[in-house]
C-alpha positions as CSV (number, residue, x, y, z in Angstrom):
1,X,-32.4,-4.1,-3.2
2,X,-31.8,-2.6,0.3
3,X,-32.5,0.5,1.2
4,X,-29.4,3.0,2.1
5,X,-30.1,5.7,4.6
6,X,-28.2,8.7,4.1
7,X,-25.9,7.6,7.3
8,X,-24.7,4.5,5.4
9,X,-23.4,6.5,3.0
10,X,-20.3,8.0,4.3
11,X,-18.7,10.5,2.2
12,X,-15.4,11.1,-0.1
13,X,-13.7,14.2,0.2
14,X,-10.8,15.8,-1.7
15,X,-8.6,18.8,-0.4
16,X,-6.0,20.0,-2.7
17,X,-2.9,22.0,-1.0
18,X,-0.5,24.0,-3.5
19,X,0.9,27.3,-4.1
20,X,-0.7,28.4,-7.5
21,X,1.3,31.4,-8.0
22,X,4.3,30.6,-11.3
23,X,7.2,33.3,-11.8
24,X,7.4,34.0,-15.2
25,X,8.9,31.6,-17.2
26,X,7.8,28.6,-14.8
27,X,5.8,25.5,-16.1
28,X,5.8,23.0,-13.4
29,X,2.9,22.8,-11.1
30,X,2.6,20.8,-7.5
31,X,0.0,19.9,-5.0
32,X,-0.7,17.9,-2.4
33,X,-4.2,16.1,-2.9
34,X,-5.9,14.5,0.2
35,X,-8.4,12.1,0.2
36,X,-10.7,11.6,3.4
37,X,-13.3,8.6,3.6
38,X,-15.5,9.0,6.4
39,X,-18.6,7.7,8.3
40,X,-18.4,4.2,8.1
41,X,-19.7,2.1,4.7
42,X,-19.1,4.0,2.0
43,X,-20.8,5.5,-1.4
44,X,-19.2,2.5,-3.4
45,X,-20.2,-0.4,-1.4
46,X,-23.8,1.0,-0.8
47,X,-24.5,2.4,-3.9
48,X,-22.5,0.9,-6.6
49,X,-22.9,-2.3,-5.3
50,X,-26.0,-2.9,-3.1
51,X,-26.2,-6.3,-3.6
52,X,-23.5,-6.9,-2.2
53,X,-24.0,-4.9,0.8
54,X,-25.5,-6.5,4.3
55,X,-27.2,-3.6,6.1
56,X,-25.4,-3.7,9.7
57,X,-22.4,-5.7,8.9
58,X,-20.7,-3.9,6.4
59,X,-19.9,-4.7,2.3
60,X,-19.6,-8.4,1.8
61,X,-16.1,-9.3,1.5
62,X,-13.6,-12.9,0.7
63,X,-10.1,-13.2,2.5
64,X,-7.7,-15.7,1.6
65,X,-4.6,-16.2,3.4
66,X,-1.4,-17.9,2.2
67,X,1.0,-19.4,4.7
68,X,4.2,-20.1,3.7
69,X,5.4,-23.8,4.3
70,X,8.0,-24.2,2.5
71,X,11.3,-26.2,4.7
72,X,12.6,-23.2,6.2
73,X,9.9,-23.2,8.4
74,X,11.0,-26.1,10.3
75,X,14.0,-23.4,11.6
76,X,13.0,-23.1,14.4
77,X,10.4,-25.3,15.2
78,X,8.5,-22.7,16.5
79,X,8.2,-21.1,13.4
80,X,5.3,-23.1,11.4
81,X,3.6,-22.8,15.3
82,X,3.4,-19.2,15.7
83,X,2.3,-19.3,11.5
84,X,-0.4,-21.5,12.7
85,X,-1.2,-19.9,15.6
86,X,-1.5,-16.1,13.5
87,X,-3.5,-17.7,11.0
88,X,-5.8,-19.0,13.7
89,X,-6.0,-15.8,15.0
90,X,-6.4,-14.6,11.5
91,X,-9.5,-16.6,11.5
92,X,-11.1,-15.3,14.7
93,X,-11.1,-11.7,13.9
94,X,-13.2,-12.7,10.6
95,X,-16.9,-11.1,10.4
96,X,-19.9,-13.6,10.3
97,X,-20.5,-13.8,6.4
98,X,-17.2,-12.9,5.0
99,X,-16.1,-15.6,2.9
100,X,-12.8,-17.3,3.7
101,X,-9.8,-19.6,2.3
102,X,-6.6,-20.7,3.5
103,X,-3.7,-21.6,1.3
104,X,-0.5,-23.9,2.3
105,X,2.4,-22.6,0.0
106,X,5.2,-24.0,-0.9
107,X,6.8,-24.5,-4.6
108,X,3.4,-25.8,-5.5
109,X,0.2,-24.1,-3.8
110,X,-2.2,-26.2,-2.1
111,X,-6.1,-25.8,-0.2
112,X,-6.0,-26.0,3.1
113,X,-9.4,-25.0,4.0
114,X,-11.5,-25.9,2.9
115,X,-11.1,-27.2,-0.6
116,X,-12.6,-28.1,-3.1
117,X,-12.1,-25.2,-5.1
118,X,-14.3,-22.6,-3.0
119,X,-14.2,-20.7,-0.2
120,X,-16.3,-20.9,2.8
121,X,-18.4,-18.6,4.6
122,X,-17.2,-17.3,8.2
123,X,-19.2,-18.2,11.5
124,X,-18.6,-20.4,14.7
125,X,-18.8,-23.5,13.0
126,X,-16.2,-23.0,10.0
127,X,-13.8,-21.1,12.0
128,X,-13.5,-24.1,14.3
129,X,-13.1,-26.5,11.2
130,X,-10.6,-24.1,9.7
131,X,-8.3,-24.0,13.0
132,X,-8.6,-27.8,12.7
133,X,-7.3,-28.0,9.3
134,X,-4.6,-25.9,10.4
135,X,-2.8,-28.5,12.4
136,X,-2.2,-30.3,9.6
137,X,0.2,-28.2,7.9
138,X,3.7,-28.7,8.4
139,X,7.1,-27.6,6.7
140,X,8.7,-29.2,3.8
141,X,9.4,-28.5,0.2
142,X,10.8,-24.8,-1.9
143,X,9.0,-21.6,-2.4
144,X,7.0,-20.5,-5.3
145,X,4.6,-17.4,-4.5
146,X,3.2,-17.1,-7.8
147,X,1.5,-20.5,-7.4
148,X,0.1,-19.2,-4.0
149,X,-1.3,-15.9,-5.4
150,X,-2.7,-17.5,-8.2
151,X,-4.8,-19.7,-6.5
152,X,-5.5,-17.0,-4.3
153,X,-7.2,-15.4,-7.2
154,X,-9.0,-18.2,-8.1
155,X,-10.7,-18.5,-4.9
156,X,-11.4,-15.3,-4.1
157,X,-13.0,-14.5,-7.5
158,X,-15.3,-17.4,-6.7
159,X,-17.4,-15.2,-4.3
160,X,-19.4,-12.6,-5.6
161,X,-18.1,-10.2,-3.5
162,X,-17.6,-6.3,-2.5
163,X,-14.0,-6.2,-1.0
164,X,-11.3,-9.3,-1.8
165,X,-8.4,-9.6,0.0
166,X,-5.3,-11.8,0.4
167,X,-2.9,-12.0,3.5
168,X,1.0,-13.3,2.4
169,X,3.5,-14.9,4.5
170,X,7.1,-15.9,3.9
171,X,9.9,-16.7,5.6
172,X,12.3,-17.5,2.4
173,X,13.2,-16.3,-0.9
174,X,10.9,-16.8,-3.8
175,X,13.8,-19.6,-5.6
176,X,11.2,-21.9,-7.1
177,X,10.1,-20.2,-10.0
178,X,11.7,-17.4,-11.8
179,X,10.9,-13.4,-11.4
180,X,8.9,-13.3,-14.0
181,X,6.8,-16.1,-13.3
182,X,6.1,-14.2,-10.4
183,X,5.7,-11.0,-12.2
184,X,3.4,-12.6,-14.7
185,X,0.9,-13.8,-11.2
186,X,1.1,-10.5,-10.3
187,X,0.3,-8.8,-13.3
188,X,-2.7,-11.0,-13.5
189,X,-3.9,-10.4,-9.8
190,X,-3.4,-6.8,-10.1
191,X,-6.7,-4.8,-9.6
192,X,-8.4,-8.7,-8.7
193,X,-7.5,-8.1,-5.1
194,X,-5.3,-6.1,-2.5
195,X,-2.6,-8.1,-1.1
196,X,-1.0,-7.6,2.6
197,X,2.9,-9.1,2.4
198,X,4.8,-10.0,5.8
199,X,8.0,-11.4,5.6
200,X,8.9,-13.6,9.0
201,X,12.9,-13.9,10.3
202,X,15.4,-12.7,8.5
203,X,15.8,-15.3,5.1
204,X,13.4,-13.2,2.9
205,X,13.8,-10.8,0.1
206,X,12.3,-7.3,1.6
207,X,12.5,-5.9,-2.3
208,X,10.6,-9.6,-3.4
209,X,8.0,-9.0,-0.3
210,X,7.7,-5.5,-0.8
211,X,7.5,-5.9,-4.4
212,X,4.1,-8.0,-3.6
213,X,2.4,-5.9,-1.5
214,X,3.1,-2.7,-4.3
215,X,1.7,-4.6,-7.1
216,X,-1.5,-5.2,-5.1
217,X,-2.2,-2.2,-3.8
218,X,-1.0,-3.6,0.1
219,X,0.8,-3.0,3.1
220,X,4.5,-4.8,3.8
221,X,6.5,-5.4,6.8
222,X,8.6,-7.4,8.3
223,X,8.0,-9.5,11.9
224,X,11.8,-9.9,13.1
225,X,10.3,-12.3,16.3
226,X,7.8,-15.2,15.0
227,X,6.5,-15.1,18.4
228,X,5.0,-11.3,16.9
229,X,3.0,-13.3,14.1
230,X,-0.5,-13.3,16.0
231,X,-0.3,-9.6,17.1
232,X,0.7,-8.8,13.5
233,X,-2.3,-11.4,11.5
234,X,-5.2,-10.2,14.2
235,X,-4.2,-6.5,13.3
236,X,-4.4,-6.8,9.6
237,X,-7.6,-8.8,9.7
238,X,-9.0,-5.7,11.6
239,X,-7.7,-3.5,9.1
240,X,-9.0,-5.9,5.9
241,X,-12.1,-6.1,8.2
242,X,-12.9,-1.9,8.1
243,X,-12.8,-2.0,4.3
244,X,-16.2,-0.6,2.9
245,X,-15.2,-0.2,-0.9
246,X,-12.6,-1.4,-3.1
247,X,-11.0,-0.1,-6.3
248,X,-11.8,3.3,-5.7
249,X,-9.4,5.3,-9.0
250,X,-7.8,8.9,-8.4
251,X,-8.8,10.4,-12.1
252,X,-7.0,13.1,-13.3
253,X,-8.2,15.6,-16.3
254,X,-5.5,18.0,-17.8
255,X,-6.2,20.7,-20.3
256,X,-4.5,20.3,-24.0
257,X,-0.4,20.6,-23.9
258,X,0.1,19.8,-20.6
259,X,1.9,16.7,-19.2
260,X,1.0,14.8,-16.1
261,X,4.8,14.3,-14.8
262,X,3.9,12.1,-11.4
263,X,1.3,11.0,-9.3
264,X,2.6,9.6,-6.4
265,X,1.0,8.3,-3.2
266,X,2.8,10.4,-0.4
267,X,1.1,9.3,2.9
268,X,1.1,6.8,5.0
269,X,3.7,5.2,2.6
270,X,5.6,6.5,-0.5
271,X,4.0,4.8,-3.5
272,X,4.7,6.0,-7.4
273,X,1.1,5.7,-9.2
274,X,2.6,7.2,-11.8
275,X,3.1,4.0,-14.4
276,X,-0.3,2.8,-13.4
277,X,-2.4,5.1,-15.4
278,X,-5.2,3.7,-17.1
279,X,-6.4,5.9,-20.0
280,X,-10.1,6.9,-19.5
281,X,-11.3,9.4,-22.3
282,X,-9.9,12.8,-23.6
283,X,-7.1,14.0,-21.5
284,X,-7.9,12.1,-18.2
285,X,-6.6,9.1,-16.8
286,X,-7.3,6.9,-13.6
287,X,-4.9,6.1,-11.3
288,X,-5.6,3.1,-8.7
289,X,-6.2,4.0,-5.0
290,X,-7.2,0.1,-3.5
291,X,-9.6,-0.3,-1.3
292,X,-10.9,1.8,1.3
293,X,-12.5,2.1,5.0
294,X,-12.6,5.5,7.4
295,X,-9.0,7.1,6.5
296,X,-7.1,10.1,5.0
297,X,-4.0,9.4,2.7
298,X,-1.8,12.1,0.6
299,X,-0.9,12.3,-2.6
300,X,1.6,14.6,-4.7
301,X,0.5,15.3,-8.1
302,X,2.7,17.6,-10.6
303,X,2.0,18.6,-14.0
304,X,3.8,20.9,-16.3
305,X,1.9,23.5,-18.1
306,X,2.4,25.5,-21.5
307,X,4.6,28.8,-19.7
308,X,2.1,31.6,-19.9
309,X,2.4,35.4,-19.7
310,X,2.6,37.4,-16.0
311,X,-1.3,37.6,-14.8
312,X,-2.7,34.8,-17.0
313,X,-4.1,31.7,-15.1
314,X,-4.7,28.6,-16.2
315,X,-6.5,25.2,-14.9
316,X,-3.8,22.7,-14.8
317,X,-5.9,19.9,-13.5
318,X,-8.6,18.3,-12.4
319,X,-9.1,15.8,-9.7
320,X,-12.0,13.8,-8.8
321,X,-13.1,10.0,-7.4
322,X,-14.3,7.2,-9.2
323,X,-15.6,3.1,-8.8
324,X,-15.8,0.6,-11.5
325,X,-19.4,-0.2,-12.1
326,X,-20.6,-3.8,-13.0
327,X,-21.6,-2.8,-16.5
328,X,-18.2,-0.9,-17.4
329,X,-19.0,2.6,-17.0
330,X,-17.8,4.2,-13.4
331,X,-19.4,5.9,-10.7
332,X,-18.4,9.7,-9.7
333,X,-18.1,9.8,-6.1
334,X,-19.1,13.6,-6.0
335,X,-15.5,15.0,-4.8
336,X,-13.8,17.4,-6.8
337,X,-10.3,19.7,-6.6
338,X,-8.7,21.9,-9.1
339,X,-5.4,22.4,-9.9
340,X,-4.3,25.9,-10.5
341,X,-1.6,28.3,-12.0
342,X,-1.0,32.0,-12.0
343,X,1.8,33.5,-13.7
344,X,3.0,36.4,-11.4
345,X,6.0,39.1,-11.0
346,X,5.3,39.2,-7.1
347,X,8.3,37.7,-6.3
348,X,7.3,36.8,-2.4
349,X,4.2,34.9,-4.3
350,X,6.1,32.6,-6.6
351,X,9.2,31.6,-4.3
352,X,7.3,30.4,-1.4
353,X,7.0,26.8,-1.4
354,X,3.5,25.3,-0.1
355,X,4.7,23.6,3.6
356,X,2.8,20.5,2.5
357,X,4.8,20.1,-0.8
358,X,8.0,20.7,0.7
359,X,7.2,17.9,3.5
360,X,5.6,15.5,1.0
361,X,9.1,16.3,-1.8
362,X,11.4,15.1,1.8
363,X,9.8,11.6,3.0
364,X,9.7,10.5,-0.7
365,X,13.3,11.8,-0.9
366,X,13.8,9.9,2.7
367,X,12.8,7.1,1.1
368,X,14.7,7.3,-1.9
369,X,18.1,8.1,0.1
370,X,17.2,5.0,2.8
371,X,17.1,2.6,-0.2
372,X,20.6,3.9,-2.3
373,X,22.4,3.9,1.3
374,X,21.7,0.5,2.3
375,X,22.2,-0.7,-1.6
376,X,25.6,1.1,-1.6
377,X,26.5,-0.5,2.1
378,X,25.2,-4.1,0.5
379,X,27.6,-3.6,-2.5
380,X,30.9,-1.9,-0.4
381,X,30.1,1.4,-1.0
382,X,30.9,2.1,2.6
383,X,31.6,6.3,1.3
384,X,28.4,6.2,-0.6
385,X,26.3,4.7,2.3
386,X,27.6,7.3,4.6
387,X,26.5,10.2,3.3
388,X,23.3,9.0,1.9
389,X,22.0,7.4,5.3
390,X,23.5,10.8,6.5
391,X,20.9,12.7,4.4
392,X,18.4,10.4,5.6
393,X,19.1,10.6,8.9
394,X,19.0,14.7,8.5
395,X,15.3,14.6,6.4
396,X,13.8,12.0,9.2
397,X,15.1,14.8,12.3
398,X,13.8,17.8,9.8
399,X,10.5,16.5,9.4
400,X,9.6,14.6,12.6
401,X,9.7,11.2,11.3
402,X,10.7,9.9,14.5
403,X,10.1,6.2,13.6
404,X,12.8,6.0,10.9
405,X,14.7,8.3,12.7
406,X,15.0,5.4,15.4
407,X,15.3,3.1,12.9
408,X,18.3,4.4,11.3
409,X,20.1,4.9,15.1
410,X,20.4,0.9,14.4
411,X,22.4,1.1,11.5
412,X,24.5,4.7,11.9
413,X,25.6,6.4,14.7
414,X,24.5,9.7,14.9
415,X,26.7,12.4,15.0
416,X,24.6,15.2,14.5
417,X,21.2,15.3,12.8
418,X,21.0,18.6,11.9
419,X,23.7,18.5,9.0
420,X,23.5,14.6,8.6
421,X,26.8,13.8,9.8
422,X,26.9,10.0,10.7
423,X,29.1,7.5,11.4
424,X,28.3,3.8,9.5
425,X,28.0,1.1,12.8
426,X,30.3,-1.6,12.5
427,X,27.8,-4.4,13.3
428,X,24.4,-4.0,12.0
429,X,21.9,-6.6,13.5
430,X,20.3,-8.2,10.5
431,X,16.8,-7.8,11.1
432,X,17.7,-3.9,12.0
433,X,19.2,-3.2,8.5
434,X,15.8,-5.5,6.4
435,X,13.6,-3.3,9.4
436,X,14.9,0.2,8.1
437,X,14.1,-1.4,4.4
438,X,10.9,-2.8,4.8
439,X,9.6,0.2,6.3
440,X,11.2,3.2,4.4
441,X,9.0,4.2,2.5
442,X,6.6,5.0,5.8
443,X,6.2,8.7,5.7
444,X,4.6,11.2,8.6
445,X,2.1,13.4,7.9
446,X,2.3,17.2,8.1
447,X,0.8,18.9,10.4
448,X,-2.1,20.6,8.8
């Protein structure tokens, strides 16, 4: 087994952000949890899993990426060329030793490199052969992503591997198979491997794509110009590339008679955790957290508590970090935070709401309100729209999120952003309107 030096071994931490104080009479508790990896490797690809570890180049990992090829991406020509060409690029940004696949989907799924059931292993040589098997593929037949991610799965769970990835592209809707045929191949992947979704053009489903990239723990966006494609792949790769351990589980512990009302994932996206919880003894459950590199992301827990008389306090929860380990038990990864309540008649105590839960409780809001306006505008509801893209538009200006802000100056005119008094545009560009979708749920942090 290699030998880890302390600097391998960068460290989990966990800050927890709340105001404990309850008037009397109150049982609902909230806090802001963040979770920092830092200092390159980490505890769970070192130490859980130091076989899999090469000292120097990071956790060993498998990547397979699925390019749609369905008809649709014969229009424009260009189309299946920039796919191509981002997948190449794709391919050059993989580290020596990282094992690789590339999958040609359409309504069946199909090995494009390099076959046979396996995946190959990333250095000069087999990144040439791979960009030669890319020239083969071409555009023609339906769409049927289930297929894709299942064969996905197979090949990635052929390596004996850290980290597993997959990379998803579409450019259509999923009309090959039924939803829950594609639900069922999610369901199974789930917790196999974390998925990155991109939906190319304008054709796609952003609820379908985003969907994906939810259920496997991944990031989703849309890339309105094809031409964008090879920016977009070489930029993921990077990002699948700093990954040092995967299936890193948020567990909660809560004393008898309480009840764990959300967890949600606040920062950088809005993600509900919540109906993810895996049991995991008396009281606590593990929520899933994907894989990790050197990054900080936010979470909002709440819990109500039993009410308790002025002056008591009370643990409410307990958080700390945890990795799967080969023989079923898990790993602690040392961090801790508590979860408090006091019960107090200091009025100034108990009304003040922590900054960091009142940001966090408006971009899940934003969201929320994003997704309901542009569902009303699909459906008629021009009144409806209006004033929920209005209170979008007035949560975005309140708490700095300046990219949705922008976003949403593509679909309403802005009147005044202060009180959320819009105007709904008469023409809405297309890929402006799936834009603002694809990327609600992208929050800003607060300034600490």
């Amino acid at each position: 087994m290699a030998n880890f030096s302390k600097s391998n071994v960068p460290q989990f931490s966990v800050d927890v952000y709340q105001n404990e104080y309850l008037p009397e009479g109150a049982g609902e508790v909230n806090a802001i949890v963040t979770v920092t990896a830092t200092g390159g490797g980490t505890i769970g690809s070192a130490v859980a899993a130091p076989h899999l570890y090469s000292p120097g180049q990071g956790p060993s990992a498998a990547v397979a990426i699925m390019v749609d090829c369905s008809g649709s991406m014969d229009y424009p020509p260009t189309k299946m060329r920039n796919a191509r060409d981002a997948t190449a690029a794709a391919i050059d940004t993989l580290r020596d030793g990282v094992h690789f696949a590339v999958i040609g989907g359409t309504h069946v799924a199909k090995e494009v490199y390099p076959g046979g059931g396996r995946v190959a292993v990333a250095d000069a040589t087999t990144r040439e052969q791979a960009k030669h098997a890319l020239r083969s593929l071409s555009a023609g037949g339906g769409t049927a992503i289930g297929t894709w991610l299942k064969l996905a799965d197979r090949l990635l769970s052929s390596a004996d591997v850290a980290i597993r990835h997959g990379i998803l592209l579409t450019d259509g809707r999923n009309e090959h198979e039924s939803p829950q045929d594609l639900k069922a191949a999610l369901d199974a992947c789930a917790g196999r491997f974390t998925c990155d979704a991109r939906g190319v053009g304008t054709d796609w489903e952003v609820k379908e794509v985003t969907g994906i990239a939810s259920a496997l723990l991944g990031t989703a966006d849309i890339v309105a110009d094809p031409a964008a494609l090879a920016a977009d792949f070489t930029q993921m790769m990077e990002t699948a590339m700093g990954k040092e351990v995967a299936d890193v589980s948020l567990r909660l512990w809560t004393p008898v008679d309480t009840t764990v009302k959300f967890v949600k994932q606040v920062a950088p996206t809005v993600e509900d955790l919540t109906g993810r919880r895996t049991e995991a003894g008396p009281r606590a459950g593990d929520y899933p957290l994907g894989s990790w590199g050197d990054e900080s992301r936010d979470y909002h827990v709440c819990v109500e508590v039993p009410v308790a008389g002025i002056g008591r306090e009370m643990l409410a929860g307990r958080i700390s970090l945890v990795i799967p380990q080969p023989d079923g038990s898990v790993q602690n990864l040392g961090a801790q935070g508590l979860v408090r309540a006091v019960w107090t008649d200091d009025m100034v105590a108990s009304t003040s709401i922590n900054p960091q839960v009142a940001h966090y409780t408006g971009q899940a809001e934003l969201a929320q309100v994003i997704q309901q306006g542009l569902d009303l505008r699909k459906s008629g509801d021009m009144d409806g729209a209006t004033a929920k893209l209005g209170r979008a538009v007035q949560l975005a200006s309140a708490s700095g999120n300046a990219d949705t802000a922008k976003l949403l100056a593509k679909v309403v005119d802005v009147v005044d952003a202060a009180t959320g008094t819009v105007r709904l545009k008469a023409k809405v560009a297309e890929a402006d309107e799936m834009t603002l979708e694809t990327r609600s749920t992208k929050t800003v942090r607060v300034k600490k």
